[in-house]
C-alpha positions as CSV (number, residue, x, y, z in Angstrom):
1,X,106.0,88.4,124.4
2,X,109.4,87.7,122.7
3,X,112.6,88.3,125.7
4,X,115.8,89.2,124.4
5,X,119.0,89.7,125.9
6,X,120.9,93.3,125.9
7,X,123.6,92.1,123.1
8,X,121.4,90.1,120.7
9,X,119.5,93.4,120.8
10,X,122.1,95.6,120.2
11,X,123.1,93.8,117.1
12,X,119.7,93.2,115.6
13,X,117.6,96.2,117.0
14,X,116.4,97.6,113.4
15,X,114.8,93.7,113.6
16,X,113.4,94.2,116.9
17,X,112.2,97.7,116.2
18,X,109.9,96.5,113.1
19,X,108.6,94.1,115.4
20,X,107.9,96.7,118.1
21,X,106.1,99.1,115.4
22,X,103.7,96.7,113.8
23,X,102.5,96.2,118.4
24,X,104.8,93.8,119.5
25,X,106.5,94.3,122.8
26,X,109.9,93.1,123.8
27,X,111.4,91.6,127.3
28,X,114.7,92.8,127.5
29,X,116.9,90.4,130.1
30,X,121.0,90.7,131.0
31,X,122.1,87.6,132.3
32,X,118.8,86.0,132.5
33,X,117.3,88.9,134.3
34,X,114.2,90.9,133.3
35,X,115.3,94.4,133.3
36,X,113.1,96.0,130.5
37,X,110.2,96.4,128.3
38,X,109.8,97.8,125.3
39,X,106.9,98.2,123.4
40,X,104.7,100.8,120.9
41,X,103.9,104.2,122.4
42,X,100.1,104.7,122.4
43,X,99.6,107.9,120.5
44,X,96.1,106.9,118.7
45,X,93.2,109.1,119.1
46,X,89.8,107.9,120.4
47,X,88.7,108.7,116.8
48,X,91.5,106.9,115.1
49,X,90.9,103.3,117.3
50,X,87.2,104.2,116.3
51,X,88.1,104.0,112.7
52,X,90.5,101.0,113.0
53,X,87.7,99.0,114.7
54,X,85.3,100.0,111.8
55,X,88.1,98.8,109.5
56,X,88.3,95.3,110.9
57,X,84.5,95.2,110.9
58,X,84.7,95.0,114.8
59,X,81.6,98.1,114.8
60,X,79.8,99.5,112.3
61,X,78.9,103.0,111.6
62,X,75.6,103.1,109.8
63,X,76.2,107.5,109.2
64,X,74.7,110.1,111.1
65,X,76.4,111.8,114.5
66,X,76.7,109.7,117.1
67,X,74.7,110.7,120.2
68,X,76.8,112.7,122.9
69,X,78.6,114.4,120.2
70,X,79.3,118.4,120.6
71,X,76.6,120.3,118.8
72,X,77.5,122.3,115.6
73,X,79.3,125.6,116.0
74,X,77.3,128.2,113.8
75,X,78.6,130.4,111.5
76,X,77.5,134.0,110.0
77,X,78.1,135.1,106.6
78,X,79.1,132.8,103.5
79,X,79.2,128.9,103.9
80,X,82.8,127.5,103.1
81,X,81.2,125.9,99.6
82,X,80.6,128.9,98.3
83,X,83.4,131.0,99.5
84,X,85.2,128.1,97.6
85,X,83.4,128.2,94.6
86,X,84.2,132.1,94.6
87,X,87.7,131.6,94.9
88,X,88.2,128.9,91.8
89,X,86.3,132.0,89.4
């Protein structure tokens, strides 16, 4: 973790904020003493740290639902493919 001081922030904190952004975090110190931290809010979905993982090749997803999943909600009448195919005529 990088520590900066109050001023040095001030004057540079577009810098500092890239930093922050791309999951850095920040000490922020006046006169020497720790007084703050700032760092990325965690707003990611279960789904979207999921997706980063299979990104990275940390998992794998080999298709299919995974077990535990919701079951499929049924619907009466037309299925969406057609009703789209309808509309584009």
């Amino acid at each position: 973790m990088e520590t900066v001081g109050i001023r040095e922030l001030k004057e540079n904190l577009s810098r500092y904020m890239k930093k922050v952004k791309f999951g850095e975090r920040i000490i922020v110190t006046d006169r020497k003493k720790e007084i703050a931290v700032i760092m990325p809010l965690e707003k990611e979905s279960k789904e979207e740290k999921i997706f980063q993982l299979i990104q990275c090749g940390m998992a794998r997803w080999s298709g299919g639902k995974p077990r535990g999943m919701s079951s499929r909600i049924a619907s009466r009448g037309k299925s969406v493919s057609k009703a789209v195919i309808e509309d584009r005529r």
